[in-house]
C-alpha positions as CSV (number, residue, x, y, z in Angstrom):
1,X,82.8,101.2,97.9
2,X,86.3,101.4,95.9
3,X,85.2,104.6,94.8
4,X,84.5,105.8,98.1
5,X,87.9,104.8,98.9
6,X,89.2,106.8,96.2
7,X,87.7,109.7,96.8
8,X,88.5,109.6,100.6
9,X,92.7,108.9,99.6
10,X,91.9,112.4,97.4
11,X,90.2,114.4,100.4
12,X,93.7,113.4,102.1
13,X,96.2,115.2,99.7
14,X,93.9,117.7,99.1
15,X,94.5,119.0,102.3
16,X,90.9,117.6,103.9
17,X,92.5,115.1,106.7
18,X,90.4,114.8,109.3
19,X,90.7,112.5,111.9
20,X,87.5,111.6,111.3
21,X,88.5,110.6,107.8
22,X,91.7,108.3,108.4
23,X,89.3,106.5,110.4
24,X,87.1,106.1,107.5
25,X,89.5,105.2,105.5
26,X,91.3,103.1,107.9
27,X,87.7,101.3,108.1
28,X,87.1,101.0,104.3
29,X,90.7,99.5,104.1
30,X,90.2,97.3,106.8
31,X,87.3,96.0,104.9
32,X,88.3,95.7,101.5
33,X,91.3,93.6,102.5
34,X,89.9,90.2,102.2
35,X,88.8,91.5,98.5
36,X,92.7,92.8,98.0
37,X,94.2,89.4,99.0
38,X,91.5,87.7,96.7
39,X,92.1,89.8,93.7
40,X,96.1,89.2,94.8
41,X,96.2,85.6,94.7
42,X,94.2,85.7,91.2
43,X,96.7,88.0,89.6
44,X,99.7,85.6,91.0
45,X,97.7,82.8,89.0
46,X,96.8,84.4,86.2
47,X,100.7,85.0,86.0
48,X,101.9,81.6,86.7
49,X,99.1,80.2,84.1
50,X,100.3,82.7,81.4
51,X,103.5,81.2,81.9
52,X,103.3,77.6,82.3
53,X,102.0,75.2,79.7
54,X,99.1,76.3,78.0
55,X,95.9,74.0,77.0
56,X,96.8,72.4,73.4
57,X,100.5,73.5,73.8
58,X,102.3,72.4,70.9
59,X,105.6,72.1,72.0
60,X,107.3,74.7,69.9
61,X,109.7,76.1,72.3
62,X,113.8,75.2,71.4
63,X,117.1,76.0,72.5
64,X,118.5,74.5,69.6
65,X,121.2,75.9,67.5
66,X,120.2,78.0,64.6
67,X,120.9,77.5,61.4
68,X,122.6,80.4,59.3
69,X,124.6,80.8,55.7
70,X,127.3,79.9,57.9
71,X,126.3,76.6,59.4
72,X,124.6,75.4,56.2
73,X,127.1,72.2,55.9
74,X,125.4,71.5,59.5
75,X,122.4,69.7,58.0
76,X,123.6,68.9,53.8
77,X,123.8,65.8,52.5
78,X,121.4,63.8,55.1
79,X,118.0,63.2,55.1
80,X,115.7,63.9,57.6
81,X,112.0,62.1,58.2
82,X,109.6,63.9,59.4
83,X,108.1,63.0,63.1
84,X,106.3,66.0,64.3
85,X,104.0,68.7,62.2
86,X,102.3,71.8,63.7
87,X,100.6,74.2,61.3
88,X,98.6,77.4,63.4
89,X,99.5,76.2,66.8
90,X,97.6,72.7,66.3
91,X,99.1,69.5,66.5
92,X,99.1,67.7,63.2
93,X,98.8,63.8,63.9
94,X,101.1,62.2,61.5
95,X,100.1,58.6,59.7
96,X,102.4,56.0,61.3
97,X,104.7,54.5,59.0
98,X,104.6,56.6,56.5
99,X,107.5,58.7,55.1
100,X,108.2,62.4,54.7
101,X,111.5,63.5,54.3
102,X,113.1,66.6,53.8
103,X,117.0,67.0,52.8
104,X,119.0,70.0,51.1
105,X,122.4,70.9,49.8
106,X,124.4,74.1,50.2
107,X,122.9,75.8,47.4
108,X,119.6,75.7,49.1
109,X,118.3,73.5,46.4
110,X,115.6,71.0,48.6
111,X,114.5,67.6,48.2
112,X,112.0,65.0,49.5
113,X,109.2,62.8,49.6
114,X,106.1,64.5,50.8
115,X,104.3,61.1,51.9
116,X,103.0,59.9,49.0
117,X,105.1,62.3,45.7
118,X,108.6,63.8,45.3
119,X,109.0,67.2,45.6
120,X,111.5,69.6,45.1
121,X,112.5,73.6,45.3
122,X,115.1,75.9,46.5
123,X,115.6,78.6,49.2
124,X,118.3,81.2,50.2
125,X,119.8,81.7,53.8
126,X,119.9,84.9,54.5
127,X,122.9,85.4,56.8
128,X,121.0,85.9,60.1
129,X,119.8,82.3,59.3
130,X,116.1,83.9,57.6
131,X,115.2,81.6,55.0
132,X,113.4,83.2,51.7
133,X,111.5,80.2,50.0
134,X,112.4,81.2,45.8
135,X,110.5,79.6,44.1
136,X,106.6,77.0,44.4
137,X,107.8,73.8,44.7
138,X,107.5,71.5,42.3
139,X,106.4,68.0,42.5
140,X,105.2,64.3,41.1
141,X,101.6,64.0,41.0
142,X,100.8,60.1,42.0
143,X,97.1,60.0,44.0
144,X,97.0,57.7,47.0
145,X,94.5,56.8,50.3
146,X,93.1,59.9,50.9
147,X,94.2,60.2,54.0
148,X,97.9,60.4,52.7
149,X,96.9,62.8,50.5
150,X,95.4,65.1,53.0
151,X,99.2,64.6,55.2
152,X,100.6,65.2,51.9
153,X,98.8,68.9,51.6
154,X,99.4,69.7,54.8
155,X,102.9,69.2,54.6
156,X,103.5,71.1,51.4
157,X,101.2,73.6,52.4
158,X,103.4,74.0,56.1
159,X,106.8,74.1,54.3
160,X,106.7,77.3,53.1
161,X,105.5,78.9,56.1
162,X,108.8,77.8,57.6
163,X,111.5,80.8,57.9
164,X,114.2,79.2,60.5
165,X,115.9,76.0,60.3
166,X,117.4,75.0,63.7
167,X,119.6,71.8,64.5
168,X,119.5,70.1,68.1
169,X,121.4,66.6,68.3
170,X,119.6,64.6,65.9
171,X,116.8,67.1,65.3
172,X,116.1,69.5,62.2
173,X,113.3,71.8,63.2
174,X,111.9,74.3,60.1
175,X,109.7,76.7,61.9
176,X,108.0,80.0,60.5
177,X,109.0,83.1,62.3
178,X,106.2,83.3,65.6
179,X,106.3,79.1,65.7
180,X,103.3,78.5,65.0
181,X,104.5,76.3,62.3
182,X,106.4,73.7,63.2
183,X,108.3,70.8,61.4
184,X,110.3,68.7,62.9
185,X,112.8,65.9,61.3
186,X,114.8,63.3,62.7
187,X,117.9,62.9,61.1
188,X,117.5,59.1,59.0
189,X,119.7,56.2,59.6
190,X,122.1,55.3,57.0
């Protein structure tokens, strides 16, 4: 039937325009548009779903202020717990009351406890705020409950997929270029 129609629109700037056929048409239209408000309404949703919050939605969107080489001083000399971990879009359910921290100085050298061991390494800032990991970190190597070992792997494994620091209020966010690696800190009480 849509072909029909499409043939019929090509009869009419070829030249062929009977009367007969804008009646045809007119008919084929007047048919097809419960199909065209049908197929409307789905594209309109299909927009809005594509942009509203999708199924499993990690949270990764920020309008925080990026860190650069310039801004460094923003977030030295604190440190900054972990609360929130997302490694290829999925939410990474963090062990309550248990501590992963993450501080660095103006060198880029890094610090922290990676729930259960130290660990330690450096980066560079580029100056549009890209940050080039330098070096695999290093770190203690004390065994724990499994299950802080596993938080423990996925954190270290996470950390260098990071390539943005951003700061909002109290919040350090490290987060890898597309966000689908997420880490964010709260900035510790002293």
């Amino acid at each position: 039937m849509i072909g029909d129609v499409g043939f019929r629109i090509w009869d009419l700037f070829m030249g062929n325009f009977g009367i007969n056929r804008i009646k045809d048409l007119y008919k084929d239209y007047a048919m097809m548009k419960p199909y065209a408000i049908v197929m409307m309404v789905i594209g309109v949703s299909t927009l809005f779903a594509c942009a509203g919050p999708q199924s499993g939605e990690t949270g990764t969107k920020t309008d925080a202020m990026q860190i650069t080489a310039q801004r460094i001083k923003d977030i030295t000399g604190l440190e900054w717990h972990l609360h929130k971990m997302i490694m290829d879009n999925k939410s990474i359910p963090l062990i309550k009351d248990t501590k992963t921290t993450f501080s660095c100085d103006e060198n880029g050298k890094v610090a922290g406890v990676a729930s259960l061991n130290r660990y330690f390494g450096s980066f560079t800032l580029k100056e549009d705020g890209e940050i080039i990991w330098t070096k695999a970190f290093g770190m203690t190597r004390m065994a724990g409950p499994p299950e802080l070992m596993e938080q423990e792997a996925k954190f270290m494994q996470a950390l260098p997929h990071t390539s943005r620091i951003y700061l909002k209020n109290s919040q350090l966010i490290l987060a890898g270029e597309d966000k689908s690696t997420w880490l964010e800190f709260q900035k510790a009480d002293r």
